[in-house]
C-alpha positions as CSV (number, residue, x, y, z in Angstrom):
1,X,88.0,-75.2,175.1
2,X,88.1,-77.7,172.6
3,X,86.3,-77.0,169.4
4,X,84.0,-80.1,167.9
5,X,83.6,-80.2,164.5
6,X,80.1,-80.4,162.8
7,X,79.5,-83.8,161.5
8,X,76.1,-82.9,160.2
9,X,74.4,-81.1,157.3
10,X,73.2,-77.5,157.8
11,X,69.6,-76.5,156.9
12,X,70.9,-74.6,154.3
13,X,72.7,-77.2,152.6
14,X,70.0,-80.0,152.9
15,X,67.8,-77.6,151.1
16,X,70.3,-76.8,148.2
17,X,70.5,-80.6,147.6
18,X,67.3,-81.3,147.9
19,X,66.5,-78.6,144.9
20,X,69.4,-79.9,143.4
21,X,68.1,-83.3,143.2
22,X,64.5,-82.4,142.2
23,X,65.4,-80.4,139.5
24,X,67.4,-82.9,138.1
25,X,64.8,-85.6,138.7
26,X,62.3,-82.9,136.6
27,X,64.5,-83.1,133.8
28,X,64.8,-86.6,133.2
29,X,61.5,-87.6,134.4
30,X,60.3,-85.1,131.3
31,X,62.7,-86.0,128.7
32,X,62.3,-89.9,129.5
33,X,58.5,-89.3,129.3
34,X,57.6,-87.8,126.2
35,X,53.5,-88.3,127.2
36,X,54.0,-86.6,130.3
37,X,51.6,-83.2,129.5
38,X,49.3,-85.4,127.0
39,X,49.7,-83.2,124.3
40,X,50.3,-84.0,121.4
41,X,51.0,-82.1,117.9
42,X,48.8,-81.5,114.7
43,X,50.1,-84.1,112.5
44,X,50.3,-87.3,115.6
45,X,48.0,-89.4,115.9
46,X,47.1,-91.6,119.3
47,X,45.4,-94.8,119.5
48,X,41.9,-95.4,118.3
49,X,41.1,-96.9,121.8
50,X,42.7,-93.5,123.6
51,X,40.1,-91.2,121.3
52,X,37.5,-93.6,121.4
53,X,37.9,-93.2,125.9
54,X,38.7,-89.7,125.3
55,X,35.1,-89.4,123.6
56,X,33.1,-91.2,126.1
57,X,34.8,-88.7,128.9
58,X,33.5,-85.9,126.8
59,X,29.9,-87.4,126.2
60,X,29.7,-87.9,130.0
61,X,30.9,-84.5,130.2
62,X,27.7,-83.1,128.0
63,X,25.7,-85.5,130.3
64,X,27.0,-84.1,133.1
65,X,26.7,-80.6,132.5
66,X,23.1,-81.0,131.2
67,X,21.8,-82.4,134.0
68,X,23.9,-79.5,136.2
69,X,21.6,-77.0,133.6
70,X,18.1,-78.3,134.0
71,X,19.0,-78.8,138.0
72,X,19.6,-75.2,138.6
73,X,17.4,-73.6,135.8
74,X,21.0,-72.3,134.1
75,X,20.8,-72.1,130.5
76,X,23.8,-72.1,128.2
77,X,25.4,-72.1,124.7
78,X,27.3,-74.9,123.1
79,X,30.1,-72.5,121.2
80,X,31.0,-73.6,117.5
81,X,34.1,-73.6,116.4
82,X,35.0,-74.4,112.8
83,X,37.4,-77.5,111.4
84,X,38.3,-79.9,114.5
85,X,39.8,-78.7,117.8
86,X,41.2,-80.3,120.9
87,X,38.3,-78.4,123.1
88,X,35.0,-78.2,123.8
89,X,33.6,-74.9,125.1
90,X,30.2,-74.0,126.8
91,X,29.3,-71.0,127.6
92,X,26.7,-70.4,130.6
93,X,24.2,-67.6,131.3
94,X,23.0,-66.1,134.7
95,X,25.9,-65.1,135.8
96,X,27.9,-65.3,132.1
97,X,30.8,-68.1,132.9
98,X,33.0,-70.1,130.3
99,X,33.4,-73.6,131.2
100,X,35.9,-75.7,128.7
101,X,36.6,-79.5,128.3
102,X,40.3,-79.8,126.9
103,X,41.5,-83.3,125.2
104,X,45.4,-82.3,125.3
105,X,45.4,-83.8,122.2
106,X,44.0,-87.6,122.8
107,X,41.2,-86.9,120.4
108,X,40.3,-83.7,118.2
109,X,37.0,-83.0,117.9
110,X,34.2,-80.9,115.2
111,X,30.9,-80.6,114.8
112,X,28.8,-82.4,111.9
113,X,25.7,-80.7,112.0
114,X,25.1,-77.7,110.2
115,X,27.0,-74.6,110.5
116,X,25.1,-73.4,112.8
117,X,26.9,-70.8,115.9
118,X,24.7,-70.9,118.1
119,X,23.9,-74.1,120.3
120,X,21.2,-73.3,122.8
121,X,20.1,-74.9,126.1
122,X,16.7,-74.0,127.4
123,X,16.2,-74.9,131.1
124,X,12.3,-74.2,131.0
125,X,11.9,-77.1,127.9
126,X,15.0,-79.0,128.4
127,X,15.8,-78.8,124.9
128,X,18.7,-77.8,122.9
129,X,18.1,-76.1,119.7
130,X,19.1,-77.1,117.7
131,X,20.7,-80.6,117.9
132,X,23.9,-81.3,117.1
133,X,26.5,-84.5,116.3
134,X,30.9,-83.7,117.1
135,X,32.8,-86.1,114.8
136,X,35.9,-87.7,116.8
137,X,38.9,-88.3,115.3
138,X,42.3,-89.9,117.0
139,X,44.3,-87.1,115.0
140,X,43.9,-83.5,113.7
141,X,44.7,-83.7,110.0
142,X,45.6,-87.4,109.0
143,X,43.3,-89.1,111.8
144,X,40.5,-91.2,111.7
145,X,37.1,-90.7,112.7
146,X,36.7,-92.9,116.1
147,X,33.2,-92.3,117.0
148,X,30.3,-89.3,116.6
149,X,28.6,-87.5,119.7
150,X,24.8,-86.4,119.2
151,X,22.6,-84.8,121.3
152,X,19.4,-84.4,120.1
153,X,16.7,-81.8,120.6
154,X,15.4,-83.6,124.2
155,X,19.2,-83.3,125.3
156,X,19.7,-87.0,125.0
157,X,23.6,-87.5,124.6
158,X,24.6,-90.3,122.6
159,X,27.6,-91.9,121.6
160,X,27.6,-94.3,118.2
161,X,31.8,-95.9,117.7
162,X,33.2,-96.2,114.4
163,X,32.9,-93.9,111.3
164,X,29.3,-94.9,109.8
């Protein structure tokens, strides 16, 4: 009986090089690509243009999620937060569920209006009580304001670029 030696690769070994490779490939890919997760820290700032697309996602969002309301009679709560935040939060009724838009840090957002915590929607008048402006800024502490969000009392959602 001769014996033939294997020329091939095992399962087992294909699959140790294969995780081999990919973990490797995981580490450079992520130190190479410092943007990879989108977040960024308190004191960076990203592009006007980023914030300023960033906001338009998130007045679509409001748009979105209005419209969702008044279609299937679901009212909900726009939740305040104080000083400026890389979310958005809503909070619907009937059943109770938290719904959350998250920038990963390409804009940082706070409302204007007044201090007010609760932020109604009412399906039966499609209104929101009260109305309300977010202020968008391209950074958290050093960044400049980009453009403002308002809805207003008839849930029209708005978007004015710039700081004035």
């Amino acid at each position: 009986m001769s014996l033939r030696k294997n020329k091939a690769f095992c399962l087992l070994e294909l699959l140790l090089c294969v995780a081999m490779w990919s973990i490797l490939a995981g580490i450079v890919f992520i130190t190479f690509d410092e943007g990879l997760l989108g977040i960024k820290s308190e004191t960076q700032m990203v592009k006007p243009s980023v914030a300023l697309r960033e906001a338009k996602n998130i007045q679509r969002w409001l748009q979105r999620n209005i419209i969702k309301a008044c279609m299937k009679r679901r009212a909900f709560q726009v939740k305040y937060y104080s000083g400026y935040r890389d979310y958005i939060r809503i909070q619907w009724f009937d059943p109770i569920e938290t719904e959350t838009y998250r920038t990963e840090g390409r804009c940082w957002v706070a409302f204007e209006s007044s201090k007010n915590f609760f932020y109604s929607y009412n399906p039966s008048w499609h209104t929101m009580t009260p109305a309300f402006t977010l202020k968008i800024r391209n950074g958290k502490n050093k960044g400049s304001v980009v453009s403002r969000i308002s809805v207003s009392a008839y849930c029209l959602v708005s978007l004015k670029e710039g700081q004035n």
